[in-house]
C-alpha positions, -999 to +999 in steps of 0.1 A: +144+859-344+153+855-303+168+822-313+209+815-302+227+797-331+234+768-306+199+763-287+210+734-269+237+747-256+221+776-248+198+754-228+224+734-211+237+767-197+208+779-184+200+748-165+231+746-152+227+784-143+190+777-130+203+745-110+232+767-091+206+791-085+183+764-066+210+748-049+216+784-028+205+791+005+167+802+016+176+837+020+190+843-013+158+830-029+141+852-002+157+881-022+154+870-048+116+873-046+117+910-034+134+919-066+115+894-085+077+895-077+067+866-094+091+844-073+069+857-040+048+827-033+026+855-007+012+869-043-017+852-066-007+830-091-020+851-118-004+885-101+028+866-105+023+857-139+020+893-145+048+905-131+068+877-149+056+888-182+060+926-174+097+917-172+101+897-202+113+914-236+091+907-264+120+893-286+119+864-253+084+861-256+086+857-290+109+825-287+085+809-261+057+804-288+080+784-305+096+747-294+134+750-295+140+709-305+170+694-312+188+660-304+203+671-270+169+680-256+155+645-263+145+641-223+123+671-237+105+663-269+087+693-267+115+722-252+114+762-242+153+775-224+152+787-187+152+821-182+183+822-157+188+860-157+149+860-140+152+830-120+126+810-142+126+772-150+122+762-188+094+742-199+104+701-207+072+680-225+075+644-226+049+616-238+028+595-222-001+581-213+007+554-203+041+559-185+075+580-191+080+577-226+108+589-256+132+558-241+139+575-210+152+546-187+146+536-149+107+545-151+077+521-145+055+507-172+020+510-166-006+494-180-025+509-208-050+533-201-080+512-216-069+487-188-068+512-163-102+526-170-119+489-175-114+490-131-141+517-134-124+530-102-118+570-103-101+567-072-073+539-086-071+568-119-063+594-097-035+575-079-025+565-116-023+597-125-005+609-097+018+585-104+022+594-139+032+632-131+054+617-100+074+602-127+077+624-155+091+652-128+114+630-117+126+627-151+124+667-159+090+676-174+067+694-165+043+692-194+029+655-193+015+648-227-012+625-210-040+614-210-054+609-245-089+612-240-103+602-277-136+584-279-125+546-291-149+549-319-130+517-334-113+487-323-094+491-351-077+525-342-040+513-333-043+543-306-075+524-285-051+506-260-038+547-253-073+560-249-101+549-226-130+541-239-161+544-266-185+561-236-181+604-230-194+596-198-169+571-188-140+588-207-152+617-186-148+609-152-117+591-162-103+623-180-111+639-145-093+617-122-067+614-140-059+650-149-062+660-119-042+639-100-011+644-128-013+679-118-024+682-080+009+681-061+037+671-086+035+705-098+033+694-137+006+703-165-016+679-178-017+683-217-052+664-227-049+653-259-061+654-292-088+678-295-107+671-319-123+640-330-085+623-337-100+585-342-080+571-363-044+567-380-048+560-414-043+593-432-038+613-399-016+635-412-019+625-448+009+611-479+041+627-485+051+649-498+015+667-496+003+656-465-033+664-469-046+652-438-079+633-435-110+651-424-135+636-398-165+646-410-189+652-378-220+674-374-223+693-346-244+680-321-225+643-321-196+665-310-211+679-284-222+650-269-198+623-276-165+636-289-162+668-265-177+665-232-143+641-222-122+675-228-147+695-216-148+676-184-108+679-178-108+713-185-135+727-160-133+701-133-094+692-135-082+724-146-061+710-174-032+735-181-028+724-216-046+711-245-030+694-277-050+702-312-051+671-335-033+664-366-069+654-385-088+681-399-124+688-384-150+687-413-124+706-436-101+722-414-071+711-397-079+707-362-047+732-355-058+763-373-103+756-367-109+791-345-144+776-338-127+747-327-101+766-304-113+798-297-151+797-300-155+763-280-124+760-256-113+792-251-149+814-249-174+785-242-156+767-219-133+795-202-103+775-209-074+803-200-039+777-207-025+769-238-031+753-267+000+737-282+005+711-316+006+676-322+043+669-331+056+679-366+027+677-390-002+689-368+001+727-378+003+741-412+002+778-412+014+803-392-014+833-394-043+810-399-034+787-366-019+823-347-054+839-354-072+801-349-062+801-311-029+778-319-005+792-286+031+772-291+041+749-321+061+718-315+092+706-319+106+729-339+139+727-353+162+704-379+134+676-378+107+699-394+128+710-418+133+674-429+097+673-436+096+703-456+078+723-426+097+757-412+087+766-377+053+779-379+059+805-350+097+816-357+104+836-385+075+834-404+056+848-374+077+874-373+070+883-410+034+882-399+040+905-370+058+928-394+032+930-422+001+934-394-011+901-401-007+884-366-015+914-336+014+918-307-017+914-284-018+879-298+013+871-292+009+886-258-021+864-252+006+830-264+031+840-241+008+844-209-015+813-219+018+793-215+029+802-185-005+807-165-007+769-155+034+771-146+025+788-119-008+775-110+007+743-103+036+754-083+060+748-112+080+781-106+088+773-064+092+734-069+103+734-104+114+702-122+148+699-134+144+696-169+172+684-186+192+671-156+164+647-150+173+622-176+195+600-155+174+602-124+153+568-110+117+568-112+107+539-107+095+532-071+083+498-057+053+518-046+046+524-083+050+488-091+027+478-067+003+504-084+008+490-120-002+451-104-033+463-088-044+477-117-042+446-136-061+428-106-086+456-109-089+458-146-081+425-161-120+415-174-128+378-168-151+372-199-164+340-197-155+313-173-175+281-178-164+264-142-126+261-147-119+291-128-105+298-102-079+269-104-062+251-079-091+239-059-083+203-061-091+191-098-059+203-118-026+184-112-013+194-147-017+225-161+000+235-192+007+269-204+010+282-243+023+310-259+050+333-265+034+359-250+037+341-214+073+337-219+097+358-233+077+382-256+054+388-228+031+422-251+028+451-220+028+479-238+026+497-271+054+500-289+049+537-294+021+562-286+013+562-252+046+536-249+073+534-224+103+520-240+128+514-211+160+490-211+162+487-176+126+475-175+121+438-159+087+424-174+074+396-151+063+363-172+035+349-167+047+317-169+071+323-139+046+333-117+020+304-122+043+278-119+054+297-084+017+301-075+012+265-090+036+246-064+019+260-034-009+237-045+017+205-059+003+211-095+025+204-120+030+234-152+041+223-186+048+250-213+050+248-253+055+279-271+026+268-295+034+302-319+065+319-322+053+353-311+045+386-327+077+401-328+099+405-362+112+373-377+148+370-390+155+388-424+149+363-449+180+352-463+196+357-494+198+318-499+158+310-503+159+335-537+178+310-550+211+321-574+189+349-591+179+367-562+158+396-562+153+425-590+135+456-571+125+483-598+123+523-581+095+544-588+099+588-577+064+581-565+044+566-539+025+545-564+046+529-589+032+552-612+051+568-643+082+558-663+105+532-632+132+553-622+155+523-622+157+486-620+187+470-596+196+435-580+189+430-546+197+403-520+170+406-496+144+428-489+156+452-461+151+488-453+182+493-462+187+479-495+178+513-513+202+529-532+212+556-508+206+585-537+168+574-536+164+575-503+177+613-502+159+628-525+131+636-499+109+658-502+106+636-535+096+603-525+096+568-538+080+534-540+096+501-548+084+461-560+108+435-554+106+401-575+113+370-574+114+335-562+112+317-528+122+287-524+114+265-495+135+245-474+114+225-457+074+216-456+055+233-433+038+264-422+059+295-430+053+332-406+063+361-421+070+389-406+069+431-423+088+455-402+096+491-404+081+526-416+059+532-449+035+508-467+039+472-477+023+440-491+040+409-498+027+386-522+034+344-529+021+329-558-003+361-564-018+355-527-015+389-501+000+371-469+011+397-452-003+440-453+010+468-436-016+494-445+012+523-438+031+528-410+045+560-390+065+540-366+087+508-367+060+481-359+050+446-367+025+429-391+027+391-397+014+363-421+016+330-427+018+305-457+016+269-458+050+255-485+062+229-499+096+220-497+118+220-530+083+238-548+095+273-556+069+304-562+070+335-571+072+363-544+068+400-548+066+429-524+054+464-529+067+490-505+059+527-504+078+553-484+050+578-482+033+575-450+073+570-431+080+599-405+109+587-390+136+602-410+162+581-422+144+548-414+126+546-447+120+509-456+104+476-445+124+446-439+107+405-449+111+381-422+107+346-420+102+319-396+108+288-411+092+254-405+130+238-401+141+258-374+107+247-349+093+214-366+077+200-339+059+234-330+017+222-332+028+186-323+047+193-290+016+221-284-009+189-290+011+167-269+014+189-241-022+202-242-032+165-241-009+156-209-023+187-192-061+187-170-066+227-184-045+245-209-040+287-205-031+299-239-014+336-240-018+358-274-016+386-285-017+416-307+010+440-317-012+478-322+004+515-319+002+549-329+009+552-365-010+521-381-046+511-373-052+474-381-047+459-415-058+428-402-097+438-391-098+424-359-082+388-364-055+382-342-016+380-359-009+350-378-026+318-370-034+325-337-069+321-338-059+285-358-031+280-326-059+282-303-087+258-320-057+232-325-053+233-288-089+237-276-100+206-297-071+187-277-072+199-242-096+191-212-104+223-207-094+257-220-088+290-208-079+320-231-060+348-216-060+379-240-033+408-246-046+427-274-052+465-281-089+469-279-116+441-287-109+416-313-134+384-329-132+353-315-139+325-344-133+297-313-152+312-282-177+282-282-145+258-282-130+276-247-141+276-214-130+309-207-114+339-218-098+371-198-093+404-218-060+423-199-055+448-229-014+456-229-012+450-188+024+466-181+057+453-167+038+437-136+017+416-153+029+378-139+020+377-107-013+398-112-024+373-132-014+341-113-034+358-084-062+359-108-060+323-120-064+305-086-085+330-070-059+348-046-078+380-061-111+384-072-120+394-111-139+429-114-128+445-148-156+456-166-154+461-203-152+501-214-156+495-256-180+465-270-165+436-284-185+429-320-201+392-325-186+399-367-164+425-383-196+437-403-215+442-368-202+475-359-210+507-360-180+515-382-182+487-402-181+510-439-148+520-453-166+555-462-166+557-418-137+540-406-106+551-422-126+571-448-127+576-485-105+602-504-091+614-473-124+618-454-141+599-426-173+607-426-193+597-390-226+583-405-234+567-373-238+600-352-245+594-317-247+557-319-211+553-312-203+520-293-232+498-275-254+529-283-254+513-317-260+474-309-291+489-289-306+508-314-301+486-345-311+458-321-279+438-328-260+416-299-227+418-294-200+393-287-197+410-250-213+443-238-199+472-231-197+471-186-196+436-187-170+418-165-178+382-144-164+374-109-163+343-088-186+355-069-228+365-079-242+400-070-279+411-066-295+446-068-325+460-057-346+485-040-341+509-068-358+543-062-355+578-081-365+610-065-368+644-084-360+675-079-354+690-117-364+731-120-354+738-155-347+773-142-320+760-113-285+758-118-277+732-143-247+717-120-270+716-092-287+676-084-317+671-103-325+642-101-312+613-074-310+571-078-303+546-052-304+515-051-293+483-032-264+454-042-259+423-024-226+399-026-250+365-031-220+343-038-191+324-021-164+350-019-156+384-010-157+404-047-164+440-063-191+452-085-198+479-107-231+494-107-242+511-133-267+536-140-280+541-175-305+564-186-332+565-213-342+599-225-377+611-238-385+598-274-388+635-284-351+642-274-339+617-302-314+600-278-301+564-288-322+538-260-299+547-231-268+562-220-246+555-195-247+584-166-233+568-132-210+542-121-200+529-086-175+504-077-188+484-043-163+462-022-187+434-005-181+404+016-203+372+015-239+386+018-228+422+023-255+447+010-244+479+003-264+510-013-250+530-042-263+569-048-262+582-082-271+623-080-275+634-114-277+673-128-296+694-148-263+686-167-266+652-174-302+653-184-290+675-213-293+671-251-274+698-275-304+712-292-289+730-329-321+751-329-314+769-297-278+762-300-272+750-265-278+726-241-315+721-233-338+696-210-368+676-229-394+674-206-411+639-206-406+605-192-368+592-186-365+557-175-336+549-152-315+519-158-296+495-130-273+470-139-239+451-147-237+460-180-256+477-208-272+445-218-278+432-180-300+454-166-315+445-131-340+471-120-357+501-142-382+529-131-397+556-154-399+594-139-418+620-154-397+650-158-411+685-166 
């Protein structure tokens, strides 16, 4: 099959091979180049791919097309051998978005992409990017698995923070800058992820042990204009080496194995020559069907598949297929070189990365810290401010500060996805800085934890059962249906209290209910805490306090109850294994945080907030890959509760947010101002002191709408968002995000571009000229708007300018869509003027009659302003 009974060892020999190889002197590579063409930097990239291939065997090239996992390539999560006898790196993948993920240490953790776009700055994306390949070649890869460039169709996807935003246009240019500049001189692919329309968790890749994936139902013009253009963009203006196919299925197929999806539109349409590769483990589920699809290399491969019930797609079984004629040798041909063409477009042959060796190397630079800050300065969105910012100008001499989250649990970064998960990593608190920043001015900071944080509470323990502890009955299926397997005692509810013979009867799976009684030791208000892999509802008295809808990943849900000490009740909690992926790890453990151990928690918040002139309350929200909100879009806990109690006792209050995308806000009239900073990375502290007392300016902008109500949203039915028997059907077509509030006429909490500043901006002297021939090249500038903006306030700041277009009624477009942005530096009344050239392109509706792109003539209005809800200047232009 081309595979060595020990691939990893295999693999350590070849780098160390490869490595020695390097280390030689210049003319040895020299001659090395006149025996090996495709070493000789004089040729073309795509003559030395060539000549590479030419000297390959096919049994080699057969290997290639399938990942070669196992536990010793972990710097690799995704992991093809050197080639040492032809002087050839191997390829090393690695996640993520949003830094150097898969627990590699000594790296630096971003903040999350949603963050970084809401700067609306392309050129602070492309040094992010750059940074981001930087990093993950000094830790061995050279396949980024970044960026994830999915519409945020939800604020309840747990992926949001991960992505970018609900706009194509925005996601667009993002996808562009940041592409580009991962691949542009680190000499690493960008792998754009996940193609297509991958919106959600729930159901992704479906139950065990069937894992029937759900299916995004989506017509196709609403792909073509708001789920695609994003990869479309990345492709043919970043040249994106790689794309990854989704684990969803696209209206009935899965995503890995749809050849309109992957060979009609990205490989014909869009000329896209690299390689198409899987989402991890369940993305791919045949091996002719995704071979003929377009699939070109199946991930991880190896024991872990296996586990799961899955062989490797494009080992064996693709051999079989080759055998029998179902699979061509051209086709496998066409893998091989698909993989390997971006290698050596982006210089990954002559400067190669080291691959395995990498692991232990240093990442992190100051340089790239200083990066991660200024995005937070740039991004963080100041959403309301009603006068108490910036502070230290003279009126506070207290200020006290709330929260766990400005402390010790300080919430940076998903916990996976797009995560970096790095023991060496030193976050900066927030309450460290302002008291720092606070002293220059002689103002005194007070702190109260106020909530004890997000993260897992201690196991409950065996004591508050009382002498009968627990029963837990086993079910052999996900839904405690049919006869109980077995009934045992238990002492607590941990993930590892099943008997071990249940837990390895995989592919056979299993649900459990543990019952009981609690009994409380003290009065007071009780947080409990669900953590771990699968699905799980705990119940007191009848009453659901605490759901994790199913999980794929060891995170966090919480819930609170209000007890009685001495006044037992019954508890129960359901747990089902099947959405678990982490092998091993089956199980959710109960945790508690009891009244006793904090009982002065709300009373020293109220004192403190009530000794204090203003009162900065930090919280946060606990979102990943693998489970989208079970909460709608509450906060954890009582937080929201946390933050009335201290509003209603505090001066004034300002509200600083750390959540995954936009969330309600039951006590916005109560505050007098809020900040969104999303998950804001290891250097959040002293980005946002800066912020608070006015050492930087605020110009985030908002890239997703926050909804006034859970029911205002353009997702708002289960049938859409996560779907109904395993489909997710997208009713609301093109009126994704703000598209929606403007066409059903409904105001949201905050618009989509809108961001404040402590300083006021003006804009004017809008003009458009045209220039549109429907025959010209459709890149070419049809049509160009300028207009004026003036820094009318106090202080230096930044504003984004946006330019928003309304189409003809005839073209059936929602009111207007966003087409330009610029981001303009002004001093105290600076005027600048912004230029917005706009193509054929962008003018552009997918017709299904004519199927392509076309241009309704008629009259387009053109939109200036700071947000889609605060437009400044309009002007209608006749277009024919």
């Amino acid at each position: 099959m081309g595979y060595s009974p020990d691939p990893a060892a295999r693999g350590r020999a070849a780098w160390t091979i490869l490595l020695l190889l390097l280390s030689t002197s210049i003319p040895t590579l020299a001659a090395a180049a006149e025996t090996h063409p495709w070493l000789n930097t004089s040729y073309t990239p795509e003559h030395r791919l060539h000549s590479f291939l030419s000297a390959l065997t096919f049994e080699e090239k057969l290997a290639m097309v399938q990942g070669n996992k196992s536990a010793e390539t972990n710097a690799c999560i995704g992991y093809i051998p050197p080639i040492p006898h032809l002087n050839m790196p191997g390829i090393c993948m690695g996640d993520g978005p949003e830094g150097v993920g898969n627990n590699l240490a000594n790296v630096t953790t971003f903040p999350s992409p949603i963050l970084t776009v809401s700067t609306w700055d392309t050129t602070l994306n492309e040094a992010f990017g750059d940074a981001l390949g930087a990093e993950h070649k000094a830790k061995g890869r050279n396949v980024v698995l970044a960026p994830t460039i999915n519409i945020i169709r939800s604020s309840l996807w747990g992926r949001a923070a991960e992505s970018m935003s609900e706009d194509p246009y925005l996601t667009s240019r993002m996808a562009v800058a940041v592409t580009k500049s991962i691949q542009d001189g680190n000499n690493v692919i960008a792998c754009v992820k996940h193609f297509a329309a991958y919106n959600q968790e729930t159901n992704r890749f479906g139950l065990a042990p069937e894992f029937d994936a759900v299916s995004a139902v989506v017509d196709e013009r609403v792909l073509r204009e708001v789920y695609f253009p994003a990869f479309k963009a990345a492709i043919q203006e970043a040249g994106a080496g790689s794309v990854m196919c989704a684990y969803n299925k696209l209206n009935g197929q899965h995503a890995c194995e749809n050849s309109w999806l992957l060979s009609d539109v990205l490989k014909e349409q869009w000329g896209f020559d690299g390689f198409v590769v899987t989402d991890w483990y369940f993305a791919q589920r045949s091996t002719v069907r995704a071979a003929l699809a377009g699939l070109d290399n199946s991930q991880p491969g190896g024991d872990w598949m296996e586990w799961y019930g899955f062989p490797d797609f494009f080992g064996g079984l693709l051999e079989d297929a080759l055998g029998n004629g179902s699979v061509s040798v051209s086709r496998v041909e066409d893998m091989v070189e698909r993989l390997w063409r971006p290698v050596f477009r982006v210089g990954g042959v002559d400067r190669p990365s080291s691959g395995l060796a990498g692991i232990d190397s240093v990442a992190r630079t100051q340089e790239h810290l200083d990066l991660a800050q200024t995005i937070v300065e740039e991004g963080a969105v100041l959403l309301k401010n009603e006068g108490v910012l910036p502070l230290g100008l003279g009126e506070e001499k207290v200020i006290a500060v709330f929260g766990a989250d400005a402390a010790d649990q300080a919430a940076v970064t998903e916990l996976h996805g797009g995560f970096v998960l790095d023991t060496t990593m030193v976050v900066q608190k927030p309450l460290d800085f302002i008291r720092a920043r606070a002293q220059q001015d002689n103002i005194t900071v007070l702190y109260s934890e106020a909530y004890p944080g997000t993260n897992a509470f201690p196991t409950i323990p065996s004591s508050m059962f009382g002498p009968e502890g627990l029963n837990v009955t086993y079910w052999t299926t996900t839904d405690f249906s049919g006869a109980p397997n077995r009934t045992v005692h238990a002492d607590n509810i941990t993930s590892q209290s099943y008997p071990p013979d249940i837990g390895a009867v995989w592919p056979d799976v299993f649900s459990s209910r543990y019952e009981g009684t609690f009994h409380p030791n003290a009065s007071g208000r009780y947080h409990f805490s669900l953590s771990g892999n699968g699905g799980g509802s705990l119940y007191l008295g009848g009453r659901l306090v605490a759901d994790m809808a199913g999980s794929n990943f060891g995170v966090v849900v919480q819930g609170v109850a209000d007890l009685e000490s001495g006044t037992a009740i019954p508890i129960r909690f359901d747990y089902s294994m099947g959405y678990s992926v982490d092998p091993g790890t089956y199980g959710i453990t109960v945790g508690v945080n009891i009244p006793a151990q904090n009982p002065s928690l709300y009373e020293h918040a109220v004192a403190t907030a009530q000794s204090a002139d203003v009162s900065i309350v930090f919280v946060n929200d606990a979102h990943t890959e693998g489970l989208d909100s079970s909460l709608g879009l509450r906060l954890p806990g009582d937080q929201d509760e946390v933050i009335s109690l201290i509003a209603q006792h505090s001066k004034k209050t300002i509200v600083v947010l750390n959540t995954n995308a936009a969330i309600l806000m039951p006590w916005l009239d109560n505050v007098d101002a809020v900040i969104e900073m999303f998950y804001p990375g290891q250097q959040v502290g002293s980005a946002t002191a800066r912020l608070l007392f006015g050492d930087v300016n605020f110009s985030g902008k908002l890239p997703i709408t926050f909804p006034a109500a859970s029911e205002e949203s353009p997702t708002a039915s289960v049938a859409q968002f996560p779907g109904v028997n395993l489909t997710a059907t997208y009713s609301e077509g093109l009126y994704v995000g703000y598209k929606w509030y403007d066409e059903f006429d409904v105001t949201p909490l905050f618009a989509f571009g809108h961001g404040l500043s402590y300083t006021g901006f003006a804009i004017g002297d809008l003009s458009v000229y045209s220039d549109l021939d429907l025959r010209s090249d459709s890149t070419q500038v049809a049509v160009t708007v300028t207009a004026s903006v003036t820094n009318t306030g106090p202080v230096f700041g930044k504003e984004v300018v946006q330019l928003y277009v309304r189409f003809p009624e005839a073209a059936d477009e929602p009111p207007k869509l966003l087409r330009g942005f610029e981001k303009v530096a002004l001093d105290v009344n600076e005027t600048a003027t912004v230029r917005f050239d706009l193509s054929q392109e962008d003018l552009s509706i997918w017709s299904t009659e004519v199927g392509g792109w076309t241009v309704v003539p008629g009259v387009y209005g053109f939109l200036v302003g700071s947000s889609s809800r605060d437009i400044k200047r309009q002007m209608n232009v006749w277009l024919r």
